[in-house]
Legacy VTK file of the C-alpha trace (Angstrom):
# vtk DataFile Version 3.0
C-alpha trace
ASCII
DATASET POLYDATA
POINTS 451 float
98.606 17.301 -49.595
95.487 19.256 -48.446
92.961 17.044 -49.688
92.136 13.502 -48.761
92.141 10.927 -51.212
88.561 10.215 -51.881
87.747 7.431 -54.491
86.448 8.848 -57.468
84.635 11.645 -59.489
81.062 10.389 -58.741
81.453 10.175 -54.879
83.700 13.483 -54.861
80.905 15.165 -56.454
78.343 13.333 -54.418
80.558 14.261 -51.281
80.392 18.294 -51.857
76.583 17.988 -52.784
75.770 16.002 -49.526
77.866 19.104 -48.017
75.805 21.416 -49.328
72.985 20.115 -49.245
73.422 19.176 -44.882
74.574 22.988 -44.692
71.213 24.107 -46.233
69.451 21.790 -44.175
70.269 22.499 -41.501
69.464 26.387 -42.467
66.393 25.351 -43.494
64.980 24.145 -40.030
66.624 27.103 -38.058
64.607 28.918 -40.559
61.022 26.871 -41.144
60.023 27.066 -37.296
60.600 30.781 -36.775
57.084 31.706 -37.760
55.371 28.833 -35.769
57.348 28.231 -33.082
55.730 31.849 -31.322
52.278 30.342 -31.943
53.228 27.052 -30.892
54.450 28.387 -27.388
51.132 30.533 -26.881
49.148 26.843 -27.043
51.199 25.433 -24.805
50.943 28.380 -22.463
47.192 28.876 -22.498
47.345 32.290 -24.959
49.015 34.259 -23.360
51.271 36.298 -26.487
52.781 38.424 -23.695
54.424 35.496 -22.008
54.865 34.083 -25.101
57.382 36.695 -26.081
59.491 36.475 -23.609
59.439 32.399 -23.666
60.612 32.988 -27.342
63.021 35.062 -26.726
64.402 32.229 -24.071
64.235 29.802 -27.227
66.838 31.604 -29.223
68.999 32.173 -26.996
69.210 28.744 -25.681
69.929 27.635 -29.157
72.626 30.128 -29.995
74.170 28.915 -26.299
73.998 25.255 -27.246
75.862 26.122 -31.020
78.412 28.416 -28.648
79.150 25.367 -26.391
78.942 22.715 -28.585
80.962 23.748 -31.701
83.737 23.032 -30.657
82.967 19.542 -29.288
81.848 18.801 -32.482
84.839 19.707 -34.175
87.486 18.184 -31.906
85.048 15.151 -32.301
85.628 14.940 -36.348
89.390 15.474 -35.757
89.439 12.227 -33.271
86.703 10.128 -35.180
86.111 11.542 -38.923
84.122 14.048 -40.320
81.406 11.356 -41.726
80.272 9.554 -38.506
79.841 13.261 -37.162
77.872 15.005 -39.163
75.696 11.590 -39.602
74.774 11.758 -36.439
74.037 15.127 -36.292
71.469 14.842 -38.861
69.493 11.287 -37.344
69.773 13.534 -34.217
68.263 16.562 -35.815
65.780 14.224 -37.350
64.478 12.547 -34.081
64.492 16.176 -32.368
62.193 17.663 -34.700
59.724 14.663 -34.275
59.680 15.313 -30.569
59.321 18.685 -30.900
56.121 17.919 -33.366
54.429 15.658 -30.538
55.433 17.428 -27.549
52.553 18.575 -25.094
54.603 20.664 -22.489
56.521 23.765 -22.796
59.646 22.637 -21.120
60.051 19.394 -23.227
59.552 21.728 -26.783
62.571 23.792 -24.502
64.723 20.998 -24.637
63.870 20.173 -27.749
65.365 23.352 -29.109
68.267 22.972 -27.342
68.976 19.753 -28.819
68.570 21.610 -32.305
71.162 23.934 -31.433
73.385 20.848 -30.642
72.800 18.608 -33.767
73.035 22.157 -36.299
76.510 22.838 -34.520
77.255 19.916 -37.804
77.986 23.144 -39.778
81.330 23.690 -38.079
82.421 20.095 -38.918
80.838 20.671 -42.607
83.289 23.100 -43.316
86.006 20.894 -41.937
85.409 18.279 -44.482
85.242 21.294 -46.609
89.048 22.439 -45.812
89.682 18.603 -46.406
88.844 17.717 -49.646
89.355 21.343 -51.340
93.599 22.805 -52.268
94.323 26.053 -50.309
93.628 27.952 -53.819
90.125 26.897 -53.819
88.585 26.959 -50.541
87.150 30.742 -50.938
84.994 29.356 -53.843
83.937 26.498 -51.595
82.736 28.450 -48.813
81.623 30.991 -50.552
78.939 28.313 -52.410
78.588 27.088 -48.241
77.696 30.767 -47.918
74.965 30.173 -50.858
73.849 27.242 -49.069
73.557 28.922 -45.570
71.048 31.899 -47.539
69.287 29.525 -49.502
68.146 27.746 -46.287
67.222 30.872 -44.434
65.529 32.234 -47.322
63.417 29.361 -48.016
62.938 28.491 -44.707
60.698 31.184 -42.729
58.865 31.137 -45.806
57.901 27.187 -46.348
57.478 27.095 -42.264
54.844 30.197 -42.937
53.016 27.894 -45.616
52.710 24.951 -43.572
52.138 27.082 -40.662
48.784 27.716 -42.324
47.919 23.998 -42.168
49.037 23.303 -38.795
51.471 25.014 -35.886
53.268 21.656 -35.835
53.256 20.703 -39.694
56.841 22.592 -40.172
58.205 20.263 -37.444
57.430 16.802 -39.217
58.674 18.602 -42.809
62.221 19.300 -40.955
62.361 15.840 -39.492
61.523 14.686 -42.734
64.417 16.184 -44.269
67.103 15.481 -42.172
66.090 11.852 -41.280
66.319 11.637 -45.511
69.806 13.873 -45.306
70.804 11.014 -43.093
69.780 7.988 -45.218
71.465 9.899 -48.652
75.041 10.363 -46.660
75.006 7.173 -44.787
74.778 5.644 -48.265
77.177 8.386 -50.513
79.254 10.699 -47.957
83.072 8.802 -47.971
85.267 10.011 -45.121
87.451 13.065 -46.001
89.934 12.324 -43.149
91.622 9.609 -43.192
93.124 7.814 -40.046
96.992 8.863 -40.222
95.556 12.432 -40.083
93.342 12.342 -36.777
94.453 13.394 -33.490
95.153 10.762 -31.664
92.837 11.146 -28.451
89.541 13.581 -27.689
91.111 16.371 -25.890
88.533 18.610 -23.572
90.746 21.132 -23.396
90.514 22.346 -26.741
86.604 20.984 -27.409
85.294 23.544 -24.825
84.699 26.357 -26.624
86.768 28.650 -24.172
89.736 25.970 -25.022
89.015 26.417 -28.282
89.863 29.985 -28.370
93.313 28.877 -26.778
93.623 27.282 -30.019
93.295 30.358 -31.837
95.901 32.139 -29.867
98.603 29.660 -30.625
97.911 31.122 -34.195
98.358 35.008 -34.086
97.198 35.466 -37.344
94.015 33.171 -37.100
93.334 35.303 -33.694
93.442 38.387 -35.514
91.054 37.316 -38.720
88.867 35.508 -35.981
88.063 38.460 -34.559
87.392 39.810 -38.005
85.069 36.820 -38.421
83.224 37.621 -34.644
82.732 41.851 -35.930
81.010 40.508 -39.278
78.685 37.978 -37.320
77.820 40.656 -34.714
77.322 43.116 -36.734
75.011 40.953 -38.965
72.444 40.967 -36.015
71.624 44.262 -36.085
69.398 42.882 -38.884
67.295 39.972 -37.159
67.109 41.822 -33.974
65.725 45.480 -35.552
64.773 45.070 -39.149
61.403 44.217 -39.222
60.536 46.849 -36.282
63.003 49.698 -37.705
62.011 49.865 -41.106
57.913 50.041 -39.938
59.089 52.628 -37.242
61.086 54.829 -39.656
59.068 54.301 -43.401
56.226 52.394 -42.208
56.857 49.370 -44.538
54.191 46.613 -43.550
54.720 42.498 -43.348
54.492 42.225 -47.189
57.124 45.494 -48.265
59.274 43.817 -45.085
59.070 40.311 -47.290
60.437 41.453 -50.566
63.204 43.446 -49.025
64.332 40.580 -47.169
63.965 38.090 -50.132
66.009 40.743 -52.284
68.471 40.707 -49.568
68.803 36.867 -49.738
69.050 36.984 -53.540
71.542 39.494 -53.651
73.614 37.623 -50.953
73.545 34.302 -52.564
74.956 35.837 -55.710
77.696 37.532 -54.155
78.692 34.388 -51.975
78.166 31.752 -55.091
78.953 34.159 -57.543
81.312 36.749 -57.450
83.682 35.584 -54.536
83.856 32.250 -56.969
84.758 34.765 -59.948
86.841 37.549 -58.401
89.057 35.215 -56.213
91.452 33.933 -59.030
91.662 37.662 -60.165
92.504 39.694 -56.818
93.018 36.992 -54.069
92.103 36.414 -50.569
93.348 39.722 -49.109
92.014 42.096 -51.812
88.424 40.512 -51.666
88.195 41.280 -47.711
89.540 44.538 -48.192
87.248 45.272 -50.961
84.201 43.784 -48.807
84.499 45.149 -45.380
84.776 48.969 -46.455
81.747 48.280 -48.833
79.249 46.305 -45.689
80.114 49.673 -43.771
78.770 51.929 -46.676
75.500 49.581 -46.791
75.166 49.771 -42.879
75.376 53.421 -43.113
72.576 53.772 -46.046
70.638 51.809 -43.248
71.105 53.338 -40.325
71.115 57.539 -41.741
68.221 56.932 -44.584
65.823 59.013 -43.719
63.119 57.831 -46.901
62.835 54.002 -48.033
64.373 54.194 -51.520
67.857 55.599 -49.753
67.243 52.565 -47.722
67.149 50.163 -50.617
70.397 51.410 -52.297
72.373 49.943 -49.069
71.271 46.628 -49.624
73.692 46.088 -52.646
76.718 47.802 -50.950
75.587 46.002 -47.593
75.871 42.321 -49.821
78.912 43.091 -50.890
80.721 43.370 -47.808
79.973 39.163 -48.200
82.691 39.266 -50.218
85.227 39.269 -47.201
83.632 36.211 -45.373
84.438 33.219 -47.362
88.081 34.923 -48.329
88.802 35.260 -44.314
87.466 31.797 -43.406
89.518 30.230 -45.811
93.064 32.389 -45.434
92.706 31.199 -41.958
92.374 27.150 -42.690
95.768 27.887 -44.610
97.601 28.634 -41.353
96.129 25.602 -38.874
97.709 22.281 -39.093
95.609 19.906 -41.152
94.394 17.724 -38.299
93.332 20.578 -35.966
90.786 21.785 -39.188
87.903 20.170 -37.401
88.861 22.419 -34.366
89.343 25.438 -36.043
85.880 25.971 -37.193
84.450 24.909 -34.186
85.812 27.959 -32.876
84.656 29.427 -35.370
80.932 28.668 -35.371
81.459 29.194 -31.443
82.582 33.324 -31.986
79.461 33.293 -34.431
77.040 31.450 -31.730
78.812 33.794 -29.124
77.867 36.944 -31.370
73.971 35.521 -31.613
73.693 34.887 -27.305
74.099 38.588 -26.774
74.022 40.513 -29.616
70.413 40.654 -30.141
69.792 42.153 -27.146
72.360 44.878 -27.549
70.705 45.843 -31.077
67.117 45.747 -30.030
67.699 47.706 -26.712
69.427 50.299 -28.102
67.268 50.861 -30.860
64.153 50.694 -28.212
66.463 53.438 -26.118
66.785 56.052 -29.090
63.415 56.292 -30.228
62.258 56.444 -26.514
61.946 59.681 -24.309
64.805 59.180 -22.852
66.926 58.771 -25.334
69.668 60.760 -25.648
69.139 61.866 -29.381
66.760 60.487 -31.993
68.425 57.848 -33.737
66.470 54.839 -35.206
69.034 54.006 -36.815
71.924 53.847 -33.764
72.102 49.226 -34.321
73.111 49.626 -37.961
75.298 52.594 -37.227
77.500 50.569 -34.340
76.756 47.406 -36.891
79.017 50.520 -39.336
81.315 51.018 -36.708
82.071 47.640 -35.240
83.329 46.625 -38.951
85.073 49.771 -39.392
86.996 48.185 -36.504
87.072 44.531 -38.257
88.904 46.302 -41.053
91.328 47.714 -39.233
91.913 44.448 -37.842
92.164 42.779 -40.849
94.704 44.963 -42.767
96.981 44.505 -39.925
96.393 40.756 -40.127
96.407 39.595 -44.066
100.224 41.648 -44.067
101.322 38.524 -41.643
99.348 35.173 -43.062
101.445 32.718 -45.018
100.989 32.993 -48.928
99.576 30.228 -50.721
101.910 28.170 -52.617
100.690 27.132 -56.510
99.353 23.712 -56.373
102.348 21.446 -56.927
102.086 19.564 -61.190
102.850 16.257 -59.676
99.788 16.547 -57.088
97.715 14.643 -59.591
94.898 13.794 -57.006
94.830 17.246 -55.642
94.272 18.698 -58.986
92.113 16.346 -60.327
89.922 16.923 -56.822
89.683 20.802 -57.857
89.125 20.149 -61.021
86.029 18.060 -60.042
84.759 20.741 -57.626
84.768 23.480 -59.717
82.198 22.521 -61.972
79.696 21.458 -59.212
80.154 24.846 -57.432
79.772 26.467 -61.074
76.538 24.511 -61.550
75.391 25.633 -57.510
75.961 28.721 -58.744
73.856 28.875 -61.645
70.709 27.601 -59.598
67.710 31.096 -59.598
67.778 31.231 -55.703
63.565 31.858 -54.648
62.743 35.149 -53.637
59.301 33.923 -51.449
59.711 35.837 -47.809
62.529 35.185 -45.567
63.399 36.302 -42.033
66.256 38.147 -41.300
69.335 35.528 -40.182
72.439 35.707 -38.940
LINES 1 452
451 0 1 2 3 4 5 6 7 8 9 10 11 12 13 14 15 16 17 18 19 20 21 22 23 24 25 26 27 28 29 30 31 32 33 34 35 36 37 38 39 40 41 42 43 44 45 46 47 48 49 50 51 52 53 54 55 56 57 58 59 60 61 62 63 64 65 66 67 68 69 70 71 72 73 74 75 76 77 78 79 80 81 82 83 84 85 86 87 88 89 90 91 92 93 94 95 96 97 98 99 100 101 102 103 104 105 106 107 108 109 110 111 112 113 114 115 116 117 118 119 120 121 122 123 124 125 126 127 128 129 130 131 132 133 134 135 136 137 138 139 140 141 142 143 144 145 146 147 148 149 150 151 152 153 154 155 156 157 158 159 160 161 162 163 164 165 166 167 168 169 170 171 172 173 174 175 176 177 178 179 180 181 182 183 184 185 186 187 188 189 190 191 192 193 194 195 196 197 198 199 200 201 202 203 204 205 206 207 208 209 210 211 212 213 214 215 216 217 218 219 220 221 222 223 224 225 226 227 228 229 230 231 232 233 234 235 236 237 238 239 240 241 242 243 244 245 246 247 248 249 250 251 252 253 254 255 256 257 258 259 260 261 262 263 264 265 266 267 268 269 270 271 272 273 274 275 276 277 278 279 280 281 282 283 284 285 286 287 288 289 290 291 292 293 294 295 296 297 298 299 300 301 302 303 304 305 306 307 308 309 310 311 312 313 314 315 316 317 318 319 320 321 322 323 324 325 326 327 328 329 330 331 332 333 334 335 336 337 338 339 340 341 342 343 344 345 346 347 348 349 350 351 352 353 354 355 356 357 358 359 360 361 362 363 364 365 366 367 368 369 370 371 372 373 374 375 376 377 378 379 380 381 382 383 384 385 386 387 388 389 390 391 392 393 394 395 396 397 398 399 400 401 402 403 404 405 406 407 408 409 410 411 412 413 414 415 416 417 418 419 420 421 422 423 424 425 426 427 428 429 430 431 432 433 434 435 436 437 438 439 440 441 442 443 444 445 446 447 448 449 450
């Protein structure tokens, strides 16, 4: 049985909320200190926005290094010890880190401070463990794609609440995301019940496979896992063509200023929390896993095309549906590939996972933005603003190729079994909740572009 046996209807349903709910948290303070955190490093610098720029640029990267590395260790940790204690402590530590962060008076401690953050938000890997825990085979697409909803809520309410406070005070955003997950940590210490029970936990920490470069062994001993993995690693790289070159490509090519640049972005993160809460939940019991990502992938590349060729800002526009859509291939993938791993090496799996998309963000910003800074140069080799989201368009054509060699070789799903009372009675308790997360408007205030 793929689920574990959690007591009842009130804590199931508490148990996927608190899920949610850490997910978008921890979104949520990626997201609220991106428009302070600049301003914040040019006090602590003495004004200079020169340095500052490159000291921010040190910032993300350091966090997107700490998520690469520590993934993995996260996950092998919720295989040996539970998801629960886990992703508690993740959130008191995310809590705590954010308070130093408000009160720090010295660059290189706010440094740290961010790499902790990167640490303590690796939780999401293990969140999607307990995720492949509690929820049959048949479901898990649904599931992640309202994770998916979760992970856009938080990055579309986040840049813009941290902009509010921002107003107020550099350092207000800081105490509001401490606030949050220090609460986070009070709710699940209180509701959250473990999803893996002791029988199914490996039965020592193993360093091997919570490095992340051990973790990718892991994912070899799985062919088919490799393969959709490296489906999984094309979508998140491609994805940061958009926070490295959106806000500077679409003022360079149709002059669009900070407030056209805001409603783009929020109709972006509207039209991607549909699709992931929405139509993956709705299309998945009609076409199946292998359908949706073949149905998605072909229909990102159209949308990275419209963005890349456009030459006027309305042809722009009519790529962000098409370019949404491809999310219909995420949540399908992510879950076709906890059908093939063993259910006590979960946990590990999506460390890996959140390690290829960490691995994506350490380098793949600096690809995008340096070749779009090459071909509008004098030196470039032709004129083409739009050269990130046309390799973005090319780097998934690859994905799909990838994938339709792939889904031919995973494992169908068997039917859930009549006499699997507590497995059905678990879906039957999900689907509503994910129905209702669904239904929620998702705000349309200004986001920043996210991974």
């Amino acid at each position: 049985m793929d689920s574990a046996p959690i007591p009842s209807t009130s804590r199931t349903n508490a148990a996927f909320a608190f899920i949610f709910v850490t997910v978008m948290l921890d979104m949520l303070a990626f997201g609220i200190i991106i428009p302070v955190l600049p301003h914040l490093v040019v006090q602590l610098i003495g004004g200079s926005i020169a340095q500052a720029a490159v000291w921010t640029s040190g910032f993300a990267t350091l966090y997107m290094l700490m998520q690469f590395i520590f993934s993995p260790v996260q996950g092998t940790l919720s295989d040996r010890f539970g998801r629960r204690t886990v992703i508690l402590i993740s959130s008191l530590g995310l809590g705590i880190d954010f308070m130093v962060m408000a009160i720090t008076p010295v660059l290189w401690l706010l440094l740290i401070g961010r790499g902790v953050s990167g640490i303590c938000a690796a939780s999401f890997s293990t969140a999607n463990a307990y995720i492949a825990d509690i929820v049959p085979k048949e479901k898990r697409a649904a599931a992640f794609g309202a994770m998916g909803a979760a992970f856009g809520i938080g990055f579309i309410v986040g840049p813009a609440l941290g902009g509010f406070l921002g107003h107020y005070s550099v350092r207000l955003p800081f105490w509001v995301a401490a606030v949050l997950s220090l609460l986070n940590f009070c709710y699940g210490f209180f509701v959250l019940p473990e999803s893996l029970p002791p029988e199914r936990r490996t039965k020592r920490f193993d360093w091997s496979h919570a490095n992340p470069f051990g973790a990718l062994v892991l994912l070899r001993r799985y062919p088919q896992v490799f393969a959709l993995a490296t489906v999984f690693f094309l979508i998140n790289l491609a994805q940061f063509s958009l926070n490295s070159t959106y806000v500077l490509y679409t003022d360079y090519r149709y002059g669009w200023g900070p407030q056209a640049v805001g409603y783009t972005l929020a109709f972006v993160g509207l039209c991607s929390g549909l699709v992931q809460a929405v139509l993956v939940r709705q299309l998945m019991p009609k076409l199946g896993e292998r359908k949706l990502i073949m149905i998605g992938l072909p229909l990102c590349v159209v949308g990275y095309l419209f963005f890349g060729l456009s030459s006027v800002g309305w042809l722009f526009l009519v790529g962000i549906p098409f370019l949404c859509l491809g999310g219909l291939a995420g949540p399908p993938a992510q879950a076709l590939m906890t059908q093939q791993v063993d259910p006590h090496e979960q946990g590990r799996l999506q460390g890996a996972l959140t390690s290829l998309a960490s691995l994506a963000g350490v380098f793949g910003p600096a690809v995008f933005a340096n070749l779009f800074a090459l071909f509008i140069s004098d030196h470039a080799p032709m004129h083409l603003p739009g050269i990130s989201f046309v390799l973005a368009a090319l780097l998934l054509v690859g994905a799909a190729t990838i994938a339709a060699y792939a889904i031919q070789h995973v494992q169908a799903v068997q039917p859930l079994p009549l006499s699997d009372h507590a497995t059905a009675a678990l879906a039957s308790e999900l689907s509503p909740l994910a129905g209702t997360v669904a239904s929620e408007p998702l705000p349309t205030d200004r986001p920043e572009s996210s991974r």
